[in-house]
Structure formats: C-alpha cells, structure tokens
Predicted model as a PDB file, atoms N, CA, C, CB and O in Angstrom, pLDDT in the B-factor column:
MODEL        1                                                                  
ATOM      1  N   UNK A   1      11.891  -5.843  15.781  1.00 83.00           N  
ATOM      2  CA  UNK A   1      11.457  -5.448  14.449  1.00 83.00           C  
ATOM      3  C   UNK A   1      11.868  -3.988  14.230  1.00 83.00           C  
ATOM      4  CB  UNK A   1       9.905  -5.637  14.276  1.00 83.00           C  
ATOM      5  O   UNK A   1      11.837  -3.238  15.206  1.00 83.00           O  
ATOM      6  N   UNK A   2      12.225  -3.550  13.120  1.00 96.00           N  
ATOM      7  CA  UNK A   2      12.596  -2.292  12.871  1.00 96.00           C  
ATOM      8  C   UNK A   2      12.293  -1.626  11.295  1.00 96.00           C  
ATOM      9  CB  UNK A   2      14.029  -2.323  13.215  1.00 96.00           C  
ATOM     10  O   UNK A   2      12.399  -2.166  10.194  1.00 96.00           O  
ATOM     11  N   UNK A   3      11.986  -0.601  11.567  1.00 98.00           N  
ATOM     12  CA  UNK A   3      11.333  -0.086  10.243  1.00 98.00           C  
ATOM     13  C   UNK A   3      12.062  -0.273   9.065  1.00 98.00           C  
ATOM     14  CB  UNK A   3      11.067   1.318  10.275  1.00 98.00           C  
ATOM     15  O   UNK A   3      13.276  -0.177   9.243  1.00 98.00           O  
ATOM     16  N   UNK A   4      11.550  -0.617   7.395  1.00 97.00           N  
ATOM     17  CA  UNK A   4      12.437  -1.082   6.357  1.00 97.00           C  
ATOM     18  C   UNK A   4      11.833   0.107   5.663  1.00 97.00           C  
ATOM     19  CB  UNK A   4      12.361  -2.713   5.692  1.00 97.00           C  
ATOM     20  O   UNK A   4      10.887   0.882   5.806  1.00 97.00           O  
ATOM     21  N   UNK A   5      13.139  -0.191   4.594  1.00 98.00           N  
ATOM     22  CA  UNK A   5      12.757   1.292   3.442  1.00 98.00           C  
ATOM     23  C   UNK A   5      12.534   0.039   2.214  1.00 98.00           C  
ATOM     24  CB  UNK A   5      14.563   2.937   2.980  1.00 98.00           C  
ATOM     25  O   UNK A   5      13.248  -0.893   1.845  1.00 98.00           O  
ATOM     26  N   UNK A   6      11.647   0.361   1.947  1.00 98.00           N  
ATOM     27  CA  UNK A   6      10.861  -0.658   0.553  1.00 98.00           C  
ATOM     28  C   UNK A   6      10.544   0.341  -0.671  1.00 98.00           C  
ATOM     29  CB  UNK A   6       9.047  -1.475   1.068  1.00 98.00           C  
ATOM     30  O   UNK A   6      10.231   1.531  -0.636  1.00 98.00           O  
ATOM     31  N   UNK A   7      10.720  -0.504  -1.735  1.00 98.00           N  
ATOM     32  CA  UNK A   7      10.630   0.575  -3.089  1.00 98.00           C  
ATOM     33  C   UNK A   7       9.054   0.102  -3.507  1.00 98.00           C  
ATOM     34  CB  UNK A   7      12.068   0.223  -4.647  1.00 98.00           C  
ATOM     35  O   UNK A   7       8.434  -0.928  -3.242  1.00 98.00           O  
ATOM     36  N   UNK A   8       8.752   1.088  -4.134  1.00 98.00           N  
ATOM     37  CA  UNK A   8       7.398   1.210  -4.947  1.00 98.00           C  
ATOM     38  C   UNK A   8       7.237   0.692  -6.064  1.00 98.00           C  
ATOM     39  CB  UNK A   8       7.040   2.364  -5.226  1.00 98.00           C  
ATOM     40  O   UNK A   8       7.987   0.941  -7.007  1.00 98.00           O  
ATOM     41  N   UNK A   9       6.374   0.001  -6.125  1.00 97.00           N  
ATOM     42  CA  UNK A   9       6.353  -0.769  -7.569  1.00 97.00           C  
ATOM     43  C   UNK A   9       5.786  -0.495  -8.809  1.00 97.00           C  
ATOM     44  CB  UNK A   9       5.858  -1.816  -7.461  1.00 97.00           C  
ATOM     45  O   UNK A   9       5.888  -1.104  -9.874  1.00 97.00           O  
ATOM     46  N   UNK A  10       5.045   0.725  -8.451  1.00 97.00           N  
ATOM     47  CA  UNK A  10       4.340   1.943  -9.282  1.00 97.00           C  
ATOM     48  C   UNK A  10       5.447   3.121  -9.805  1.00 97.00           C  
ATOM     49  CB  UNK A  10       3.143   2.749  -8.202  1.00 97.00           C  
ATOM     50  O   UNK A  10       5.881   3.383 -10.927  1.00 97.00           O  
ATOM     51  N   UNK A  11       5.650   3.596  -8.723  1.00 97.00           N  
ATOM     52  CA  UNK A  11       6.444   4.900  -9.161  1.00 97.00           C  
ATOM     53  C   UNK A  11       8.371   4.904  -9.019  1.00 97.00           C  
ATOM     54  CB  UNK A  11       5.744   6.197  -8.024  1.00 97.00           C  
ATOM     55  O   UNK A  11       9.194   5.628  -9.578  1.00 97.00           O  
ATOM     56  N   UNK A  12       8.574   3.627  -7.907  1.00 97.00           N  
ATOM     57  CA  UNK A  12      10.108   3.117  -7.874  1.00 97.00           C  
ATOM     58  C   UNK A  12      10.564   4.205  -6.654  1.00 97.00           C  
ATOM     59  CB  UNK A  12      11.116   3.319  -9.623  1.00 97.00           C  
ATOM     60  O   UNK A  12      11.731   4.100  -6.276  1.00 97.00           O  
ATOM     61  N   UNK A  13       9.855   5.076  -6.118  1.00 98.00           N  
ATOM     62  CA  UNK A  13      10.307   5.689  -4.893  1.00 98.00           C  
ATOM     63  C   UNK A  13      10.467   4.516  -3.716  1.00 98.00           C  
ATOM     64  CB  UNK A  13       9.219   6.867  -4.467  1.00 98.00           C  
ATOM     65  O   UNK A  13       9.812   3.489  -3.532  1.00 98.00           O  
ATOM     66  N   UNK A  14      11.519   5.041  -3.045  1.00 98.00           N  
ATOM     67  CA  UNK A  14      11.747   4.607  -1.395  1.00 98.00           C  
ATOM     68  C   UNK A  14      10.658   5.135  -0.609  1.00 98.00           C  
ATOM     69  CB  UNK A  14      13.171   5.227  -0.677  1.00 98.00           C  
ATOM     70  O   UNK A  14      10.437   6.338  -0.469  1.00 98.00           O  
ATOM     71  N   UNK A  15       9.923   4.114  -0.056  1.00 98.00           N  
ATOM     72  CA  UNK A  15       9.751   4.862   1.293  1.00 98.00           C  
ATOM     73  C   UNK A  15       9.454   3.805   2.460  1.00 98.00           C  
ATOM     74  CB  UNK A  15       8.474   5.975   1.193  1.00 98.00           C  
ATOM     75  O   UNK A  15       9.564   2.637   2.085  1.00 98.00           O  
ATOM     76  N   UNK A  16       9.053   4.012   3.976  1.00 98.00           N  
ATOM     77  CA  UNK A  16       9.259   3.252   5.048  1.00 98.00           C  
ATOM     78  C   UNK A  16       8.638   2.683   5.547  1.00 98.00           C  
ATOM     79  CB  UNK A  16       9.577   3.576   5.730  1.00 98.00           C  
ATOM     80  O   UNK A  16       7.884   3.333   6.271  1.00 98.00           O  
ATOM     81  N   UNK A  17       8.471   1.368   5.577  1.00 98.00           N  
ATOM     82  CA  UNK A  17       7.662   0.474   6.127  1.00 98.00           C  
ATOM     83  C   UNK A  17       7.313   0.803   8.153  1.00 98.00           C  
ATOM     84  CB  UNK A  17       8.553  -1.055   5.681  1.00 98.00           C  
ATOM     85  O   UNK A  17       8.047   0.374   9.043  1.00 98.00           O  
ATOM     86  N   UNK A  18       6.924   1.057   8.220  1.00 97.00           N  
ATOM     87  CA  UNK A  18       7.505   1.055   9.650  1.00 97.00           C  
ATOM     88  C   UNK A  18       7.170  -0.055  10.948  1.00 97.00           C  
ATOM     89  CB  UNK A  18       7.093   2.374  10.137  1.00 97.00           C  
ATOM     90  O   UNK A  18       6.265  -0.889  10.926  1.00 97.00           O  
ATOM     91  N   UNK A  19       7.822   0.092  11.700  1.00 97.00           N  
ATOM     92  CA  UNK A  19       7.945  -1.441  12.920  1.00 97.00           C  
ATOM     93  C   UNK A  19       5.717  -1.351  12.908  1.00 97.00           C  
ATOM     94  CB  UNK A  19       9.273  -0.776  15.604  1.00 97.00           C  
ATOM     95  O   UNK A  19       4.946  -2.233  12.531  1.00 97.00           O  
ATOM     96  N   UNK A  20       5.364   0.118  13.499  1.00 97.00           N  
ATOM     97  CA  UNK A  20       4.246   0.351  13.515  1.00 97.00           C  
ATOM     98  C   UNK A  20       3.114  -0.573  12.782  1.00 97.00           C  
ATOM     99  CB  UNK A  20       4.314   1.471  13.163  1.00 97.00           C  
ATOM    100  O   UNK A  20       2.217  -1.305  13.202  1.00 97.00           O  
ATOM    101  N   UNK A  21       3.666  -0.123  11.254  1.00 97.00           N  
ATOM    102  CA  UNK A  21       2.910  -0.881  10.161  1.00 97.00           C  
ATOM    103  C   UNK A  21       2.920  -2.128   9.946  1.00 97.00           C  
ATOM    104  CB  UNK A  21       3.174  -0.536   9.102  1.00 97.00           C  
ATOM    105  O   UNK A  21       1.949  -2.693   9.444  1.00 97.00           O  
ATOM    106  N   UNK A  22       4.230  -2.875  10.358  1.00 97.00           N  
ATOM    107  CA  UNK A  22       4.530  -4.369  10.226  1.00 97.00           C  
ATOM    108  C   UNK A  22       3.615  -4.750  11.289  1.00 97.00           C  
ATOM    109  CB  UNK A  22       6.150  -4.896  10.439  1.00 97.00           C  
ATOM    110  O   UNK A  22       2.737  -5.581  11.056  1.00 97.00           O  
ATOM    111  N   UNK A  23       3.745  -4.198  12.477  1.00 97.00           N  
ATOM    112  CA  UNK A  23       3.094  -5.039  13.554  1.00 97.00           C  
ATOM    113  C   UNK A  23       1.418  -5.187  13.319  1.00 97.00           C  
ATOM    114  CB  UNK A  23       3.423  -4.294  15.057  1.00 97.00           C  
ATOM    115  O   UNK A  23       0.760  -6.033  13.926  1.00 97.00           O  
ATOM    116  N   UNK A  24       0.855  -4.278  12.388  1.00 97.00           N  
ATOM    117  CA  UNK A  24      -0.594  -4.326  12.196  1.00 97.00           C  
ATOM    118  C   UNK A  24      -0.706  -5.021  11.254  1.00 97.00           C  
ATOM    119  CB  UNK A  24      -1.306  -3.194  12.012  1.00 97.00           C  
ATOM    120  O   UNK A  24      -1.422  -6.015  11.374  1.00 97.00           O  
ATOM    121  N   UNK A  25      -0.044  -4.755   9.985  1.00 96.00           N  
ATOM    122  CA  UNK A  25       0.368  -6.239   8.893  1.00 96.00           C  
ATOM    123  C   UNK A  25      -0.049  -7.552  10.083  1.00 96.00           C  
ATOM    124  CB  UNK A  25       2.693  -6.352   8.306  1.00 96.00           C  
ATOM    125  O   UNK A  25      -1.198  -7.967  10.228  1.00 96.00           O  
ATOM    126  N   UNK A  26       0.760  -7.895  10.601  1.00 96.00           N  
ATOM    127  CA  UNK A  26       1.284  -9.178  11.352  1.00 96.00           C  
ATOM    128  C   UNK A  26      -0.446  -9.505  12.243  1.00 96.00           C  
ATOM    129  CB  UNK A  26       3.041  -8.701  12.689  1.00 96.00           C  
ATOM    130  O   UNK A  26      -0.888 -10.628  12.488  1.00 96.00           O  
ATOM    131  N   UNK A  27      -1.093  -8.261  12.554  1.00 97.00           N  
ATOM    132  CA  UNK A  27      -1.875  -8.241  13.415  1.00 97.00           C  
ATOM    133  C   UNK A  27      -3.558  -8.773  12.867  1.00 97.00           C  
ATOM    134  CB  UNK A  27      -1.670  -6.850  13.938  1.00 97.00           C  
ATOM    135  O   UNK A  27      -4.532  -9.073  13.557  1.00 97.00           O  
ATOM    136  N   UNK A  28      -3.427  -8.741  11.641  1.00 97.00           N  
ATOM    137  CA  UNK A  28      -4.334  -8.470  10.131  1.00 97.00           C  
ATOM    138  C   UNK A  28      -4.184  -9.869   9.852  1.00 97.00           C  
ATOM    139  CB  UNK A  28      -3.657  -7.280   8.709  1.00 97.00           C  
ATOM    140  O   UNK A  28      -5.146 -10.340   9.246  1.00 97.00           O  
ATOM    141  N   UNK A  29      -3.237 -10.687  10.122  1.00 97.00           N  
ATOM    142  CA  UNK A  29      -2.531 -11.747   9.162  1.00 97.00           C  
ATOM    143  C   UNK A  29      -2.208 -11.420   8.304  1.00 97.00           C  
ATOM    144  CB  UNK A  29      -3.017 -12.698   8.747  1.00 97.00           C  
ATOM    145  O   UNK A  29      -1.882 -12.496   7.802  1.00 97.00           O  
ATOM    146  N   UNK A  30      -1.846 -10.236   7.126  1.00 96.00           N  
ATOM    147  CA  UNK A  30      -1.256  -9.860   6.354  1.00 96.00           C  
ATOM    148  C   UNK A  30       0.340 -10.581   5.886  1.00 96.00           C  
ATOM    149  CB  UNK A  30      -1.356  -8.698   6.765  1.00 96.00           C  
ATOM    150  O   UNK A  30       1.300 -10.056   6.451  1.00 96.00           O  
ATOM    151  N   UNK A  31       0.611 -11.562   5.049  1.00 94.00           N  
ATOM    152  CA  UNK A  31       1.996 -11.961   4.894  1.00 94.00           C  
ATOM    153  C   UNK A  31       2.823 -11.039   3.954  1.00 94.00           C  
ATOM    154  CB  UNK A  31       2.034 -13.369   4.379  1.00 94.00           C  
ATOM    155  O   UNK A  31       4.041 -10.862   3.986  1.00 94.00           O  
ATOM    156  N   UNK A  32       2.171 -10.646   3.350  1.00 96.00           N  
ATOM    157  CA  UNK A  32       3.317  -9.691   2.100  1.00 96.00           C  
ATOM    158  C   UNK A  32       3.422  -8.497   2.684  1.00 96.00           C  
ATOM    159  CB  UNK A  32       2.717  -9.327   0.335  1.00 96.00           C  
ATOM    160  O   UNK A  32       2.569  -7.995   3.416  1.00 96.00           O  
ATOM    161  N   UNK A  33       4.663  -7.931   2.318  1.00 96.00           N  
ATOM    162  CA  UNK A  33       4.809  -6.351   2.390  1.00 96.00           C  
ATOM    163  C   UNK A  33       4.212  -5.343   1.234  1.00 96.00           C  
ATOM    164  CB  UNK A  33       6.322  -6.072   2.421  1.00 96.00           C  
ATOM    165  O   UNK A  33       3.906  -5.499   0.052  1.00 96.00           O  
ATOM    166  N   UNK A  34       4.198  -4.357   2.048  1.00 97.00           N  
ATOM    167  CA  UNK A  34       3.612  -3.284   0.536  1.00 97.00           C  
ATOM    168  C   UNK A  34       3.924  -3.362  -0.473  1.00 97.00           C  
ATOM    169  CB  UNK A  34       3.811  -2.013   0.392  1.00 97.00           C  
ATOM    170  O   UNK A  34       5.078  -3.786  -0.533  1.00 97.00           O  
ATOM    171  N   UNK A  35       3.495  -3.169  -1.404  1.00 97.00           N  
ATOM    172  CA  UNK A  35       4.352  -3.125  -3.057  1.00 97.00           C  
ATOM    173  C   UNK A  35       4.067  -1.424  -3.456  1.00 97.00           C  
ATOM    174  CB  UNK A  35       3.365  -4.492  -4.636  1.00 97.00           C  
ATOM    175  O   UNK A  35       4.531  -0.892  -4.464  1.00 97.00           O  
ATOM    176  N   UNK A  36       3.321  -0.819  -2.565  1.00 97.00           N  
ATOM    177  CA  UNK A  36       3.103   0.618  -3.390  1.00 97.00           C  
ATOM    178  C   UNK A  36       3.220   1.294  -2.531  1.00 97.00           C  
ATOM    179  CB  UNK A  36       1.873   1.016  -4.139  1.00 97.00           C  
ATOM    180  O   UNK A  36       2.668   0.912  -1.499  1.00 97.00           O  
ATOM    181  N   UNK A  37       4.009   2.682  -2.480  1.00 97.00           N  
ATOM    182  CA  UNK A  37       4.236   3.608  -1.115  1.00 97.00           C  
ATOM    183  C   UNK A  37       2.703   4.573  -1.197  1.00 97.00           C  
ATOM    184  CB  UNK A  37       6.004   4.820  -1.250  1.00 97.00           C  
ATOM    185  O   UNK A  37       1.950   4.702  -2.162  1.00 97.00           O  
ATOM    186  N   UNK A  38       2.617   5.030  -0.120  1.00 96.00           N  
ATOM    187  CA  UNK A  38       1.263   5.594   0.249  1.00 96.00           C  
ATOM    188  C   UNK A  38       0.536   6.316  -1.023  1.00 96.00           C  
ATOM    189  CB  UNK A  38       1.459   6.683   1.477  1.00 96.00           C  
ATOM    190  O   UNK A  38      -0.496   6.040  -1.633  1.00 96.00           O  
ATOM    191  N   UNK A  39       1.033   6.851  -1.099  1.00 97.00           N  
ATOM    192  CA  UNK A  39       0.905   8.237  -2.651  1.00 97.00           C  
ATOM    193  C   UNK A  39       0.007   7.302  -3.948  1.00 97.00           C  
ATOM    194  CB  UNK A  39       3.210   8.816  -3.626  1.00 97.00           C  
ATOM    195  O   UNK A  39      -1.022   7.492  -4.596  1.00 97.00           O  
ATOM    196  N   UNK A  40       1.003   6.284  -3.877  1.00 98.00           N  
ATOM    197  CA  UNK A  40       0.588   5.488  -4.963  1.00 98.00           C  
ATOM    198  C   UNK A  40      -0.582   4.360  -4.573  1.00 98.00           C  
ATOM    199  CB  UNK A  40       1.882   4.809  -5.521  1.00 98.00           C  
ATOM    200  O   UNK A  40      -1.238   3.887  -5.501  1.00 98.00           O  
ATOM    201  N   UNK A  41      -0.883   3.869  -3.020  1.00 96.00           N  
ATOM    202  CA  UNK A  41      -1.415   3.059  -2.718  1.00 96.00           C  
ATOM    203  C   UNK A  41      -3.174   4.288  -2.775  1.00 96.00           C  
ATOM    204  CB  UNK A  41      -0.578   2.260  -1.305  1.00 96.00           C  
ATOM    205  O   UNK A  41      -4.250   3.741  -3.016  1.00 96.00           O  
ATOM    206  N   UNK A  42      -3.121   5.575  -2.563  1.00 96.00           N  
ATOM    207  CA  UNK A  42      -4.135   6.646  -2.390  1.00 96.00           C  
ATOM    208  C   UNK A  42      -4.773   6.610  -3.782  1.00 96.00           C  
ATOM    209  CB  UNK A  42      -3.501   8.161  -1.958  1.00 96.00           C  
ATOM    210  O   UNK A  42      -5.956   6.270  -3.804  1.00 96.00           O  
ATOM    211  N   UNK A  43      -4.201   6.895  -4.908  1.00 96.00           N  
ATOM    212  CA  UNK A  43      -4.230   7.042  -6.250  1.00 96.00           C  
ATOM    213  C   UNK A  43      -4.796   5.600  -6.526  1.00 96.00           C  
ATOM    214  CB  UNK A  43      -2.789   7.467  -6.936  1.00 96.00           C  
ATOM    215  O   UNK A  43      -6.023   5.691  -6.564  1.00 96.00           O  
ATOM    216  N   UNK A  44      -4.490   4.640  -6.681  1.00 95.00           N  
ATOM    217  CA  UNK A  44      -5.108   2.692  -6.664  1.00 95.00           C  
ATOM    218  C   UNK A  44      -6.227   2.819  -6.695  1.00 95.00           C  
ATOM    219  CB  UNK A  44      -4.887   1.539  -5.322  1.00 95.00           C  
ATOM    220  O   UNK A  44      -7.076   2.738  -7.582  1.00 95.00           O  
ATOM    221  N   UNK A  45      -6.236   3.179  -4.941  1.00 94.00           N  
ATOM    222  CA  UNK A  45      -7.689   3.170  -4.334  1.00 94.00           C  
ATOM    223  C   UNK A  45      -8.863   3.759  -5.134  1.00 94.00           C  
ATOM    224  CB  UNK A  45      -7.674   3.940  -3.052  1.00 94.00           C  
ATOM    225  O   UNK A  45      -9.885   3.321  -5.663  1.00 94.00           O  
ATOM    226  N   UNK A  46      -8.154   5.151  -4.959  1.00 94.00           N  
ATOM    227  CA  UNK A  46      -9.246   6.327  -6.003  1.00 94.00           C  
ATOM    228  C   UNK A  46      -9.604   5.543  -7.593  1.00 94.00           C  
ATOM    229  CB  UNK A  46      -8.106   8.214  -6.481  1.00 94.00           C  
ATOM    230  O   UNK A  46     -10.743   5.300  -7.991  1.00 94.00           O  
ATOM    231  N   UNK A  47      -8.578   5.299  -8.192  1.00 92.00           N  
ATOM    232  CA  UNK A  47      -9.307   4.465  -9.601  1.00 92.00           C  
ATOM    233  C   UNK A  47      -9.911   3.112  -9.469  1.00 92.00           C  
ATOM    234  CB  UNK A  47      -8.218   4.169 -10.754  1.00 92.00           C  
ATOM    235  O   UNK A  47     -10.473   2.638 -10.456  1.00 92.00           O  
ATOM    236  N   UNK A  48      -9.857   2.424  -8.334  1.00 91.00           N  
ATOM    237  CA  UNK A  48     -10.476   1.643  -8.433  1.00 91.00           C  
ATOM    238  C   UNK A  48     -11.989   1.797  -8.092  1.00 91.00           C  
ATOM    239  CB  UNK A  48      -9.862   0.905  -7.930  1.00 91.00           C  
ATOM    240  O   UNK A  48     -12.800   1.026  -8.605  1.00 91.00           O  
ATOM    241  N   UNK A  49     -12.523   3.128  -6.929  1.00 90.00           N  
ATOM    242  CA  UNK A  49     -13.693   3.434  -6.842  1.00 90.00           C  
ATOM    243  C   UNK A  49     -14.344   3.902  -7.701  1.00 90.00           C  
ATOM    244  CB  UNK A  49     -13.828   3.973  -6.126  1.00 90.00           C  
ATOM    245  O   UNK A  49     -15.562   3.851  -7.869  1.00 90.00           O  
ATOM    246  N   UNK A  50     -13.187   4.613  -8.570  1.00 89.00           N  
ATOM    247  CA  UNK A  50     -14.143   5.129  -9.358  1.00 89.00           C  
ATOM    248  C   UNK A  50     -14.753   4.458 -10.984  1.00 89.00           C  
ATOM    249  CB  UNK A  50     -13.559   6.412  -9.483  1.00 89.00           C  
ATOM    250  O   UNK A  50     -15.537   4.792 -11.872  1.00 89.00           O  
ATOM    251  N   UNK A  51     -14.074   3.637 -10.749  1.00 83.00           N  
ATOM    252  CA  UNK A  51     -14.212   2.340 -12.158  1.00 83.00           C  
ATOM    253  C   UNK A  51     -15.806   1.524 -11.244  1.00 83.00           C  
ATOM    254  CB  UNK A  51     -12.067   0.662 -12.312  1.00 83.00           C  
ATOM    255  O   UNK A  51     -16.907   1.249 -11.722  1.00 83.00           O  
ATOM    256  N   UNK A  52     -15.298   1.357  -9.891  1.00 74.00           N  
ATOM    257  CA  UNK A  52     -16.710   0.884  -9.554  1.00 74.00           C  
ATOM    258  C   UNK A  52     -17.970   1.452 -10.003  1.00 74.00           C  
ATOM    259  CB  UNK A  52     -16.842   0.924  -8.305  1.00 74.00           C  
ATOM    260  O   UNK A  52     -18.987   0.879 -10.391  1.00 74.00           O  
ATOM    261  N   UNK A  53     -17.723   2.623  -9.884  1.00 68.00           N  
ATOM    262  CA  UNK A  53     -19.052   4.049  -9.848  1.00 68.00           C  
ATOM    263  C   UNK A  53     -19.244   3.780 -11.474  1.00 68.00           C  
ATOM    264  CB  UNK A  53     -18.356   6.269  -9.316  1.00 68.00           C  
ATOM    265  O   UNK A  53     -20.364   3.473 -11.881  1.00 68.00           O  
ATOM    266  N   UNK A  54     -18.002   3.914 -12.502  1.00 65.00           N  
ATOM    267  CA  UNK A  54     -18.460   3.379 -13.791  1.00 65.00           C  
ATOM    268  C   UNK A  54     -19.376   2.503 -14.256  1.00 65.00           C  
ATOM    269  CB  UNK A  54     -17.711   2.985 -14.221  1.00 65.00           C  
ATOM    270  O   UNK A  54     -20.348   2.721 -14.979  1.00 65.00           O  
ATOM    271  N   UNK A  55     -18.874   1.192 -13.640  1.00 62.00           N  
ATOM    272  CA  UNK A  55     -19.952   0.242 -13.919  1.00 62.00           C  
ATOM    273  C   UNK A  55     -21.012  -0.201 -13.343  1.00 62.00           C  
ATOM    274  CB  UNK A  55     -19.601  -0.591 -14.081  1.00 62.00           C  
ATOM    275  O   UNK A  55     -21.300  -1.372 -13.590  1.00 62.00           O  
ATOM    276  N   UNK A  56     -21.709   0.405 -12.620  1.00 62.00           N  
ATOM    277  CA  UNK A  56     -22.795   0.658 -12.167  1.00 62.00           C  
ATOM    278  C   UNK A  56     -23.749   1.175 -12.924  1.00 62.00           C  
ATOM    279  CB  UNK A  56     -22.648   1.253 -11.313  1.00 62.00           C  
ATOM    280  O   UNK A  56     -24.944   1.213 -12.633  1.00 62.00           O  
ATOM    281  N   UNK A  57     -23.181   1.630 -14.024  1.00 53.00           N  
ATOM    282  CA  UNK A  57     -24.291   2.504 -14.664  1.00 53.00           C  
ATOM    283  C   UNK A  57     -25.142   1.646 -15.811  1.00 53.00           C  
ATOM    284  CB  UNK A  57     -23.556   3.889 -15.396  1.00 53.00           C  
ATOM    285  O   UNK A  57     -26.064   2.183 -16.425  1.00 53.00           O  
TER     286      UNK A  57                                                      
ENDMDL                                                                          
END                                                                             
C-alpha cells in the first residue's frame, strides 16, 4: 500500500492519503476514502458542533 494524493471536495486542494491512514481506514472497516483534506474535514466538524449547540436551545 502506498500513500495517494486525493483532491478535496470542499476546497479542490491535493493532499495525502497516507499508507498510515489507509491502514486505520481498513482497520475501522471504513470502505471510502476521504472526500475532504484535513483543513476542511476540521472546519465540518466545528459547524456541525456548533449547529448542535444551536439546537439545543
């Protein structure tokens, strides 16, 4: 296995999957690859907590 450069489906940057990450994918049962490079997968996260915290109220 060897690390892939995958594009972002948010922002369209390259960046690298790595053997590392596949093997914990694989390890997870995870079948798909990323669709969002880190930056963009950080930013997701954050609006999605905080839409949680919204409707709570």
């Amino acid at each position: 296995m060897e690390d892939k450069t995958l594009s972002c489906s948010d922002c369209g940057a390259d960046f690298v999957f790595t053997q590392g990450e596949q093997e914990f994918y694989a390890e997870k049962g995870f079948t798909n690859e990323p669709k969002r490079c880190p930056e963009c997968r950080r930013q997701r996260k954050q609006q999605r907590r905080n839409n949680s915290y919204d409707s709570q109220d």
